[in-house]
C-alpha positions in Angstrom: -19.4 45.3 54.7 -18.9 44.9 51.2 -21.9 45.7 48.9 -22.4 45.0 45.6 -21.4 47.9 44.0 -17.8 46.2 45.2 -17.7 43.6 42.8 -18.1 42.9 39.0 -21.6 41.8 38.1 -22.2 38.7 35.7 -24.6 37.8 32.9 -27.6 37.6 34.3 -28.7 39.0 38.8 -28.9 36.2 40.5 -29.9 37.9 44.3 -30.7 41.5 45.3 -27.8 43.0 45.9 -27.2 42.3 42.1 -30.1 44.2 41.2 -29.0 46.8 43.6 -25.7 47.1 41.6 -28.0 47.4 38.4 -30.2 49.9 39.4 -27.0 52.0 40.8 -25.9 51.4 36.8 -28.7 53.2 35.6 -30.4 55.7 37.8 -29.3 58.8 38.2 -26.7 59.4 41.2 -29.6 61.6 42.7 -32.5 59.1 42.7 -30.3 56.0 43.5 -29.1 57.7 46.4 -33.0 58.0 47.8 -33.7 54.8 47.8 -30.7 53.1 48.9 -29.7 56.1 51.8 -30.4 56.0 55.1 -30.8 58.5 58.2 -27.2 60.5 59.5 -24.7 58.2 58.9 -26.6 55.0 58.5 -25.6 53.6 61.1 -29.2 51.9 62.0 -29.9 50.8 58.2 -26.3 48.7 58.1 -27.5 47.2 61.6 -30.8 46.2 59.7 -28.9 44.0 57.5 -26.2 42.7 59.6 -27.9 41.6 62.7 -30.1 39.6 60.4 -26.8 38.0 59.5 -26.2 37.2 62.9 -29.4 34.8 63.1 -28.6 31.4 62.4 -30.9 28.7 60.9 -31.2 25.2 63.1 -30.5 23.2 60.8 -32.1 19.7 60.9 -31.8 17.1 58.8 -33.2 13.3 58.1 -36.7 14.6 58.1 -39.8 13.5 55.9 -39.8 17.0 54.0 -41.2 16.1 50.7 -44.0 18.3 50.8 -43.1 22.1 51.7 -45.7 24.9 52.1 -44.7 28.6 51.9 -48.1 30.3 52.4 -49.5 32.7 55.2 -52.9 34.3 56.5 -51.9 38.0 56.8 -54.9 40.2 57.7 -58.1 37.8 56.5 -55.5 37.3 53.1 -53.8 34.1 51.7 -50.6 34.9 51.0 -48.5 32.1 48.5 -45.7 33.9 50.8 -45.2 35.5 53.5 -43.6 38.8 51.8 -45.8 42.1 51.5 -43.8 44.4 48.5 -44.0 47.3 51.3 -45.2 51.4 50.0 -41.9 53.3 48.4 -41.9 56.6 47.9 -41.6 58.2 44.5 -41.2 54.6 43.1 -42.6 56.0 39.8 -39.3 58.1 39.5 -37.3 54.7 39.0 -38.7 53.0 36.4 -41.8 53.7 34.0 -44.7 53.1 35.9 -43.1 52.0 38.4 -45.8 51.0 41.1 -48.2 49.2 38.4 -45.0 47.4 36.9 -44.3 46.1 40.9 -48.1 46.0 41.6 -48.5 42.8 38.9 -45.7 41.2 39.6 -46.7 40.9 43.2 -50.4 39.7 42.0 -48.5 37.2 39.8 -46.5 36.0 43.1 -49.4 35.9 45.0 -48.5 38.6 47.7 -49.8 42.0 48.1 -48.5 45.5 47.2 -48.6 48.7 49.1 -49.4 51.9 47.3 -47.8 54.8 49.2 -49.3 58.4 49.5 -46.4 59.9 48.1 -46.5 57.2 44.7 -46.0 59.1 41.2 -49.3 56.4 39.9 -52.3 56.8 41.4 -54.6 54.2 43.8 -56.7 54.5 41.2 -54.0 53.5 38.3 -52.4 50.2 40.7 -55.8 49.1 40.9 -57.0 49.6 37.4 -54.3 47.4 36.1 -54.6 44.4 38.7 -57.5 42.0 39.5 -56.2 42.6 43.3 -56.9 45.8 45.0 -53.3 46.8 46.8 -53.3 48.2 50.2 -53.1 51.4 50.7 -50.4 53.0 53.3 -51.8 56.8 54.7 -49.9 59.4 56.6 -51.9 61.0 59.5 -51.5 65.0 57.8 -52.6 68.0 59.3 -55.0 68.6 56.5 -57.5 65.6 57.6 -60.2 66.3 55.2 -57.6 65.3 52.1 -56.6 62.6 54.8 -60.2 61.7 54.8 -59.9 62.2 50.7 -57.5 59.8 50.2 -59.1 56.9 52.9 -61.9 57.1 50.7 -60.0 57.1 47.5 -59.0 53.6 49.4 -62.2 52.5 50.0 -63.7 53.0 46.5 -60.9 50.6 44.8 -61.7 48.1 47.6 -57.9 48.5 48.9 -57.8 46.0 51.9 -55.8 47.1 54.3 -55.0 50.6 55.6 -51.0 50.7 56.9 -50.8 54.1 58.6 -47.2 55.1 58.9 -46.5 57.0 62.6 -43.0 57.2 62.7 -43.0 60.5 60.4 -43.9 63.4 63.1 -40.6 65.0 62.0 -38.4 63.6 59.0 -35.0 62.5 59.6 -32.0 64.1 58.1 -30.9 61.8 55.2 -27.3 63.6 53.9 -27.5 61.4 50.7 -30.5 63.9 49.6 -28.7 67.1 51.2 -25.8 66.0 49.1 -27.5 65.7 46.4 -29.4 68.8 46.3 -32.9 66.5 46.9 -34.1 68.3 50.2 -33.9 72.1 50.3 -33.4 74.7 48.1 -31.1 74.0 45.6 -28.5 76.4 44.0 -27.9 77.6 40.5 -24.9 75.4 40.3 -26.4 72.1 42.0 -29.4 72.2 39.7 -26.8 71.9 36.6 -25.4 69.0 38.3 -28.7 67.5 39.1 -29.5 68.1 34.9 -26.3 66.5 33.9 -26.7 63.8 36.5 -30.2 62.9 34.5 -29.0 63.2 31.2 -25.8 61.1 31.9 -28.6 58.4 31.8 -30.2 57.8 28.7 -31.9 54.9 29.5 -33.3 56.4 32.4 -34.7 59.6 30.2 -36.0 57.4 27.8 -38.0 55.0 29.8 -39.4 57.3 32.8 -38.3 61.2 31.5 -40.1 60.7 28.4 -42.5 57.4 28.4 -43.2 57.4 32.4 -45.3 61.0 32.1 -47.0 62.2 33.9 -44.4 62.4 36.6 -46.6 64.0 39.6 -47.5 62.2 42.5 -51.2 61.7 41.5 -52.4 60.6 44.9 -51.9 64.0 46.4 -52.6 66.4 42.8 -56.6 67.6 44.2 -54.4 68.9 47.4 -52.1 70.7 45.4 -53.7 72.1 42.5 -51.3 73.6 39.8 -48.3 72.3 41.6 -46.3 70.0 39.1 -42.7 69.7 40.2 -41.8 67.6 42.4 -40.1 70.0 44.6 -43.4 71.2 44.9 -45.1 68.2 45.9 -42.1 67.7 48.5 -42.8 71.0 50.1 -46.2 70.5 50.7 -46.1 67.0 52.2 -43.1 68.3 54.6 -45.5 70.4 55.4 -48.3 67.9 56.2 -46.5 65.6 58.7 -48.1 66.3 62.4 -45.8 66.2 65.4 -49.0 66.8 67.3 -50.4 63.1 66.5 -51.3 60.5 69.1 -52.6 57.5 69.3 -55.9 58.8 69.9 -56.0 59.7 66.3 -56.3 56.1 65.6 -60.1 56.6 66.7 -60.4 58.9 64.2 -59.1 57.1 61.1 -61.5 54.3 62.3 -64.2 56.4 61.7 -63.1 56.7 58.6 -62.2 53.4 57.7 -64.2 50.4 58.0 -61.3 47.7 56.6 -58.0 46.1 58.0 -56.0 48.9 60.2 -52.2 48.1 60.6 -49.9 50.7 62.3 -46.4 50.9 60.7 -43.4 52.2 62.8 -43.4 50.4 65.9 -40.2 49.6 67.7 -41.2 49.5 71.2 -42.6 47.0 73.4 -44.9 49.6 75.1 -45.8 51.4 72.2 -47.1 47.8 71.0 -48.9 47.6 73.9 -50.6 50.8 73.4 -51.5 50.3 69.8 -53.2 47.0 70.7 -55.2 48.9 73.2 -56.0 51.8 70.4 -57.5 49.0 68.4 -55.8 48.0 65.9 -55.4 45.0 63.7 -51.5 45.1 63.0 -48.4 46.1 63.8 -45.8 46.3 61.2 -42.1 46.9 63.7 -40.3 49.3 61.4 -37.5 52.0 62.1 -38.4 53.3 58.5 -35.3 51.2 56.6 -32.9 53.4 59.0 -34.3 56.3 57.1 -35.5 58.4 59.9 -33.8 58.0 63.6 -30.4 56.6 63.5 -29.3 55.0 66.6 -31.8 52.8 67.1 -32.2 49.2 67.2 -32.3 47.0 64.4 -35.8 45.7 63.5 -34.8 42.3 64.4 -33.5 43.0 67.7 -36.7 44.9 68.1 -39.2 42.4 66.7 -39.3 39.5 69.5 -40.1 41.9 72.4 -42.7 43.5 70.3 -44.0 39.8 69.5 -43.9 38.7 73.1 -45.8 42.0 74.0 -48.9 41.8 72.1 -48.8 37.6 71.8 -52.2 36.8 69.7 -53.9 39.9 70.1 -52.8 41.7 67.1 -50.6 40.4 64.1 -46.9 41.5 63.8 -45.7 42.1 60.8 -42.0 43.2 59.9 -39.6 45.2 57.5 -35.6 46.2 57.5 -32.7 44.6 56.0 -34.2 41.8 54.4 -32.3 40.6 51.6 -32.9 37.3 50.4 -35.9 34.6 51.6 -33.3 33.1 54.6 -34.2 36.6 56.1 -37.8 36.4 55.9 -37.7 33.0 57.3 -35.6 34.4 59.9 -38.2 37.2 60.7 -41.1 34.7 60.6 -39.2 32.6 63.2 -39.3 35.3 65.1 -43.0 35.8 65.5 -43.5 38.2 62.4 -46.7 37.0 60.2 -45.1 38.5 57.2 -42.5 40.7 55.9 -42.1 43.6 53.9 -39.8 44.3 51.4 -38.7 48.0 50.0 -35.3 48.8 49.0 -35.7 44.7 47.3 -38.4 45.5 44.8 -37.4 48.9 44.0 -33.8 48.2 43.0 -35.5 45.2 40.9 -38.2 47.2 39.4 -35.5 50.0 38.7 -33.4 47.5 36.8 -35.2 45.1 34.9 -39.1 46.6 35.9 -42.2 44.0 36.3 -39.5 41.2 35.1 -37.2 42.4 37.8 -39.4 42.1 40.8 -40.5 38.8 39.5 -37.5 37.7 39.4 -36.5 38.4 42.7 -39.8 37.0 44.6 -39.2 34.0 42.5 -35.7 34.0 44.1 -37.0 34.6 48.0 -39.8 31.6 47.5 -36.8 29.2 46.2 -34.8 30.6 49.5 -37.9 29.8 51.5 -37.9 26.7 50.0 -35.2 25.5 50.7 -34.9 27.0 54.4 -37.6 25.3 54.9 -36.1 21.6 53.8 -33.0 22.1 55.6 -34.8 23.1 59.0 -36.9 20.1 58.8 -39.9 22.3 58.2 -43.0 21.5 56.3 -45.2 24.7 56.9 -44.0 28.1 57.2 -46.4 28.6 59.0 -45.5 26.9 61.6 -42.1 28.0 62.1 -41.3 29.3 65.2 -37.5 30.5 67.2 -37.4 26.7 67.4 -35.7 26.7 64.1 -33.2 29.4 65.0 -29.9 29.1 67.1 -29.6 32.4 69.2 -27.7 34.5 67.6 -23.5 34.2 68.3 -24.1 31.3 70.8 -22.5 27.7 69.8 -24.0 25.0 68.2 -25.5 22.9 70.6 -23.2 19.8 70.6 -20.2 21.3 69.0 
């Protein structure tokens, strides 16, 4: 599959996998390589994006389709569309600010933003600079009282929603980072490369190296007093994921948390089931981006047997490979609510910043737009597999 690092870019992005081939432009090999990597040899992150290729759009035509409505109820929320800017990592390390810069531009949109544990600004910082409180997403650690810490750091800025990620007992092994020196020890001779790697970016020192400071990930700093590197901060949430958890843990964080509970990084049916049963208000089916198990199924090949599972009891929400608005229409045909998007807003906020992720939900909502017209829909949210052909059968009549 050709990416768009293949091919020259013009004046101005005009999709995602432009702003992919400008953020690999100006990051550093290192940090680019987090973001856009996945699990072993990727296998499961290039089946994200391809099998969504294989679904096809029904389209009908000669329909009164002169008014068009994009918008959602996701989790008690109005949503102008049906696209969550999902929690990423070290986002801060990409662009100045990074998580505030994407935080706005999602209010602007009218969608929500996730702050992730592991985010260089703080809960506290997103929601200082927004009228809307983001979500929050959680890790279940072994330390549960700065578990506990950080629900309540949630609840004090209002957040929402709680997305607790489960599909992190162990992490996967990501050869990008092992490459490049992110994960392990690293050498004499790989931390020179990693230097020159940074500084062969000027842009990137001057906007995040220099004016993005303080470069920790504030979220977790009261659980690791003194410890300012990031290498640091890596070691110690490494340590923190619990192989031990089950879904009997979910009674605990309820204790905890009185809001909106989604559980992120469901690709089975029965697991769906049991979630419902543990009480939850949302599943989000996720196999990480491909960033943790390789091998397993796409999330759109997973997503209608998780949907015909749970039917109305919970809501079903959905991430992986989505790269334009045609996908999330594509995923919301197939019973998802919403969908998040990761890799999408951070190569866009790594690019061009708040402008950048603007710019590309302004893109998906003209791409909704017009999927909607051309399958002779009205309401998004009333599209169902109805406006799909299954995927490699013929057209119907041809």
């Amino acid at each position: 599959m050709r990416l768009a690092a293949d091919r020259p870019l013009g004046l101005a992005p005009a999709t995602v996998m432009d702003y992919r081939e400008l953020a690999r432009r100006r990051l550093p090999r290192q940090l680019f390589d987090y973001v856009d990597g996945g699990a072993y040899d990727e296998a499961t992150m290039r089946a994200n994006v391809a099998d969504l290729a294989e679904v096809l759009l029904r389209q009908v035509v000669m329909r009164d389709v002169s008014v068009r409505d994009p918008a959602v109820e996701v989790l008690g929320q109005r949503l102008v569309l049906p696209i969550v800017l999902a929690p990423v990592g070290l986002a801060g390390m990409l662009a100045r600010r990074a998580e505030v810069q994407a935080a706005r531009a999602a209010e602007a949109t009218g969608v929500p933003f996730i702050e992730s544990t592991v985010s260089i600004c703080g809960i506290e910082e997103v929601a200082g600079a927004t009228r809307t409180p983001p979500w929050f997403q959680l890790y279940v650690m072994r330390d549960r009282g700065y578990a506990e810490e950080l629900i309540g750091r949630a609840r004090a800025v209002d957040a929402p929603v709680l997305v607790l990620t489960v599909d992190l007992a162990v992490v996967g092994a990501r050869h990008r980072d092992t490459r490049n020196a992110m994960v392990g020890t690293p050498s004499a001779w790989a931390k020179l490369r990693r230097a020159v790697d940074l500084v062969s970016h000027p842009g990137w020192v001057r906007d995040v190296a220099l004016r993005g400071r303080p470069l920790t990930f504030a979220n977790l700093e009261n659980a690791v007093p003194g410890a300012r590197t990031p290498e640091a901060f890596r070691d110690w949430v490494d340590s923190q994921f619990d192989p031990s958890v089950t879904w009997d843990e979910i009674a605990w964080v309820r204790e905890h948390w009185p809001g909106r509970l989604v559980v992120k990084g469901v690709l089975d049916a029965e697991d769906a089931r049991r979630a419902v049963n543990a009480g939850v208000d949302g599943i989000v089916v996720s196999n990480h981006g491909g960033r943790q198990l390789d091998s397993v199924p796409s999330t759109v090949r997973a997503l209608p047997a998780v949907v015909d599972a749970v039917g109305d009891e919970v809501e079903v929400l959905a991430d992986g490979g989505v790269r334009s608005g045609l996908d999330v229409v594509k995923m919301v045909a197939m019973g998802a609510r919403a969908v998040l998007v990761g890799r999408a807003w951070a190569w866009a906020v790594a690019a061009r910043g708040e402008a950048g992720v603007r710019h590309v939900l302004d893109v998906m909502k003209a791409d909704i737009d017009t999927a909607l017209a051309l399958t002779g829909q009205t309401s998004l949210a009333a599209v169902d597999r109805s406006a799909l052909y299954e995927a490699g059968a013929p057209v119907p009549g041809s």
